[in-house]
matplotlib code that plots the C-alpha trace (Angstrom):
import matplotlib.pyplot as plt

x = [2.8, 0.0, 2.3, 3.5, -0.2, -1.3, 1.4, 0.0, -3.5, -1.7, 0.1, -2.8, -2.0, 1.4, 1.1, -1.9, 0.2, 2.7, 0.4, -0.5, 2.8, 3.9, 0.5, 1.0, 4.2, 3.3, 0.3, 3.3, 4.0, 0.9, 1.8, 4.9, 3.7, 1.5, 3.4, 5.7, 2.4, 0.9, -0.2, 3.7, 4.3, 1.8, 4.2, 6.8, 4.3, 2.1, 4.9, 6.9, 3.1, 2.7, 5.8, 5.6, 1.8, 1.8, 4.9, 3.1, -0.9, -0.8, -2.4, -4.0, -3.7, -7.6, -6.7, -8.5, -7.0, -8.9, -6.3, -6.9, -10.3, -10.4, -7.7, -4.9, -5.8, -6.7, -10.5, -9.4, -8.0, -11.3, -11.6, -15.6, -14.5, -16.5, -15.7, -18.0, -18.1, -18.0, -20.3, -22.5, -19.9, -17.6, -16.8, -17.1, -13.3, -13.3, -11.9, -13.0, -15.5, -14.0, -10.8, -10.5, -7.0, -7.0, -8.6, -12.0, -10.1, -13.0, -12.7, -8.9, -10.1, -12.6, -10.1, -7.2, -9.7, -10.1, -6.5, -6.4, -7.9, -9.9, -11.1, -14.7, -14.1, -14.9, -18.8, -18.8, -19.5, -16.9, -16.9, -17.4, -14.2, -13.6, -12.5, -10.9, -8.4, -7.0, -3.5, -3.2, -1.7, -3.9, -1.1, -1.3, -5.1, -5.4, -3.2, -5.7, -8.5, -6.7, -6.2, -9.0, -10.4, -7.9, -9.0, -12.7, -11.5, -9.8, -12.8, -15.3, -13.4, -12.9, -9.4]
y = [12.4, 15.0, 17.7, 15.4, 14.2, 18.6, 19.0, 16.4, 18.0, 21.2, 19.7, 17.4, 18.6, 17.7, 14.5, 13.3, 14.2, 12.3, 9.3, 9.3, 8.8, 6.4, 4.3, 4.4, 2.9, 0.3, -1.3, -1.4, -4.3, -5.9, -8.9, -9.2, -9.2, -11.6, -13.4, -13.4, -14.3, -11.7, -13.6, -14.3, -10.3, -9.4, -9.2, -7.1, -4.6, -4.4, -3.1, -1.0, 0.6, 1.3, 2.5, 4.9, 5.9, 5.7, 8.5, 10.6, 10.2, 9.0, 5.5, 2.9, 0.7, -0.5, -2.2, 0.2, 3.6, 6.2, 8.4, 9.7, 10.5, 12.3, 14.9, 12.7, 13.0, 9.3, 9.1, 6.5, 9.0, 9.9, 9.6, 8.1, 6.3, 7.8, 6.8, 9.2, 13.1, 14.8, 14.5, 16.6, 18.0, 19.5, 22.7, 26.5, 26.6, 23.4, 21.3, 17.4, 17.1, 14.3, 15.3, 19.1, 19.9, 17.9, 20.0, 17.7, 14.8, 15.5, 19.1, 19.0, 16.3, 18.8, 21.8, 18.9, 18.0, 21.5, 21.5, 18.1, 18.3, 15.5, 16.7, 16.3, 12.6, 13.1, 13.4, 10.0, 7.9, 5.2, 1.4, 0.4, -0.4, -4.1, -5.5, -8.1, -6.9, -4.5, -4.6, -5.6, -3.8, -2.0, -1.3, -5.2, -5.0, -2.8, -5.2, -8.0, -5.5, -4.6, -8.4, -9.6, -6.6, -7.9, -11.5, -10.3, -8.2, -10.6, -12.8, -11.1, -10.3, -14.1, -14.2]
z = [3.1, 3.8, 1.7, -0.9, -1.3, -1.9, -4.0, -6.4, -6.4, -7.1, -10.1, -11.4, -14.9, -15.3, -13.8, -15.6, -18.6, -17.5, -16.4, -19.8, -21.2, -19.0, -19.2, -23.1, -22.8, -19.8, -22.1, -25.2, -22.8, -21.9, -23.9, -22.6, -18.8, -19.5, -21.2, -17.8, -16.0, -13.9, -10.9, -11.1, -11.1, -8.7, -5.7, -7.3, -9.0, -5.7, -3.7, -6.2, -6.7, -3.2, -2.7, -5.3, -5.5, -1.6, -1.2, -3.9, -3.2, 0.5, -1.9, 0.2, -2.3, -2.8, -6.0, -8.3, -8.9, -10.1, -9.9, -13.1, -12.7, -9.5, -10.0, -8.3, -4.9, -3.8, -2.6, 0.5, 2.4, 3.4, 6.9, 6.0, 3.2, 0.7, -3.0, -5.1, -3.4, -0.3, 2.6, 4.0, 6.9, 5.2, 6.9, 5.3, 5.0, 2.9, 5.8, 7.0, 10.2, 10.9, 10.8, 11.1, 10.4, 6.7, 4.0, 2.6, 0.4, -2.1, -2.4, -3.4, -5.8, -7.5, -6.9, -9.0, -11.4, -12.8, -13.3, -15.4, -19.2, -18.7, -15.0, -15.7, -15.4, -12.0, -12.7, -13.4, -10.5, -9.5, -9.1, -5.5, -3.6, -4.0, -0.7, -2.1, -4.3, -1.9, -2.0, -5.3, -8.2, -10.2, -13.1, -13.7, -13.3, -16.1, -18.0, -17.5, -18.5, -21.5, -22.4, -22.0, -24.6, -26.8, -27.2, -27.4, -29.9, -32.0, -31.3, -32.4, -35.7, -36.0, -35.6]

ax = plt.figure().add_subplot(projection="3d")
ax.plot(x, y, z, "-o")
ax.set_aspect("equal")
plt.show()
């Protein structure tokens, strides 16, 4: 996992190209899964997601990705959990305190955010990590999201 998960740092670019693509397309079909419900399609999207963001970014699966904003490398593999930048240990050759033979999961996110075009994304501070939608899907998440800015949307237009 630990080479699959440096490999996708390394290629940040073409996957966030690819992300996009395949996000585009996935929210084509936001009406359609919920029209299919999504509490309904929770199950099979959780574990196709963590089967597939899990073999690629070592994904824990906390419910929120931010993927795309911290140069694919997944920001729970931090042995110290921290969600917005490294802590003060890390090491002169870039490597965890905690965990000495890993390089620092935040530094191979800054090093795979300078790769993406939209790598400064990872100056912005991140939502907290919600407990309690760990091990949820976040694709279906974003679906909600997307939804629900859709009704407003129409609401606010009167429609």
């Amino acid at each position: 996992m630990y080479t699959l998960r440096r490999w996708a740092t390394r290629n940040a670019r073409p996957l966030e190209i690819f992300y996009r693509f395949t996000a585009r397309g996935f929210h084509t079909l936001d009406p359609f899964w919920s029209f299919c419900g999504l509490g309904r399609l929770e199950r099979v999207f959780a574990t196709i997601e963590a089967a597939c963001k899990g073999a690629l970014f070592d994904c824990n699966m906390c419910g929120r990705c931010v993927l795309s904003s911290t140069g694919m490398t997944c920001p729970t593999n931090c042995p110290k959990n921290l969600r917005n930048g490294p802590c003060g240990g890390v090491r002169d050759n870039g490597h965890c305190e905690v965990q000495p033979e890993m390089a620092c999961v935040w530094c191979e996110a800054w090093a795979g955010a300078k790769r993406m075009k939209d790598g400064m994304a990872i100056r912005k501070p991140l939502p907290p990590r919600g407990h309690d939608i760990e091990g949820t899907s976040a694709w279906l998440r974003l679906t909600s999201d997307n939804m629900a800015r859709r009704a407003a949307a129409l609401e606010a237009r009167g429609e």
